[in-house]
C-alpha positions as CSV (number, residue, x, y, z in Angstrom):
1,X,181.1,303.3,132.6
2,X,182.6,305.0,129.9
3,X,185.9,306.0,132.4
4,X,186.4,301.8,132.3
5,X,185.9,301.7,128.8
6,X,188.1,304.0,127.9
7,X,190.8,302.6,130.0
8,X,190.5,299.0,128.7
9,X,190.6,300.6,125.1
10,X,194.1,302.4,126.2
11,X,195.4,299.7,128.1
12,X,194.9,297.3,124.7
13,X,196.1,300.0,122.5
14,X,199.2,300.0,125.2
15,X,199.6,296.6,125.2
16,X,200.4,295.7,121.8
17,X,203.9,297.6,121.3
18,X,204.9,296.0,124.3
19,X,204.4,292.0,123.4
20,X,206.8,293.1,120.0
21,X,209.2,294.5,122.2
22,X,209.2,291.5,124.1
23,X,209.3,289.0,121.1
24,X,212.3,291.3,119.4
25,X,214.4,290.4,122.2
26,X,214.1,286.4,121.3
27,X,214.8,286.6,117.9
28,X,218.2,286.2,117.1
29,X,217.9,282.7,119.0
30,X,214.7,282.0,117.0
31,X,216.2,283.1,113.8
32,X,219.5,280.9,114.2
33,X,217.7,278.1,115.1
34,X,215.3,278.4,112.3
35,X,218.6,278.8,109.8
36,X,220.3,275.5,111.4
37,X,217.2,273.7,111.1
38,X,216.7,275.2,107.3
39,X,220.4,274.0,106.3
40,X,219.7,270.2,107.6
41,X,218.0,267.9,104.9
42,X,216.2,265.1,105.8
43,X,215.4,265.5,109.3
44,X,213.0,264.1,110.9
45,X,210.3,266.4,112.4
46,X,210.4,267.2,116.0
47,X,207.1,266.4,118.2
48,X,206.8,268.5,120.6
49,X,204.1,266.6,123.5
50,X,201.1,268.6,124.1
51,X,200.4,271.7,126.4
52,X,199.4,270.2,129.9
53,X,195.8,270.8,130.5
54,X,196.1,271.4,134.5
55,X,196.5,275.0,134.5
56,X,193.8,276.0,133.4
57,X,190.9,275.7,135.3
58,X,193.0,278.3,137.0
59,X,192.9,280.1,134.4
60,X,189.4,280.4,133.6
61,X,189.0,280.9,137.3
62,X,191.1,283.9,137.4
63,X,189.4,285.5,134.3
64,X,186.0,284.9,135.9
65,X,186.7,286.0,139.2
66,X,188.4,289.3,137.5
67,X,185.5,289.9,134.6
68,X,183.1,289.5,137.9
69,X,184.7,291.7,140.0
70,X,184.6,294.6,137.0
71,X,181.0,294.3,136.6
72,X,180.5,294.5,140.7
73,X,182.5,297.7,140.4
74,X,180.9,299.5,137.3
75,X,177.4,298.5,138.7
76,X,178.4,300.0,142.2
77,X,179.6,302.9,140.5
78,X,176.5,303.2,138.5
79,X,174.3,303.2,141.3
80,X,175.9,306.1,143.4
């Protein structure tokens, strides 16, 4: 139990550099688009349409089926 624990704590403290490493690599398109948009006046804002909604109750799926199959495996574990 506490093995899994403390690889779900490293893999979060892992995880984080890696999502800024991956967001550095967008911004110069992000930060010219935000300065073209900045210069305009009187623009009318942008809608953007909403997020679809079909993907996820395969979403939700996939996290139960995961969170299920780690308490199968600590309680297997835990038992002998």
């Amino acid at each position: 139990m506490v093995r899994a624990f403390a690889c779900c704590l490293a893999l979060a403290v892992l995880a984080g550099p890696v999502s800024a490493c991956i967001n550095d690599s967008e911004l110069p398109h992000h930060e010219r688009e935000f300065r073209s948009q900045y210069t305009r006046k009187a623009s009318p804002p942008m809608r953007t349409p909403p997020a679809p909604m079909a993907r996820w109750p395969l979403v939700v799926a996939g996290g139960s089926m995961l969170a299920s199959a780690a308490v199968v495996l600590v309680g297997a574990r835990a038992r002998g």
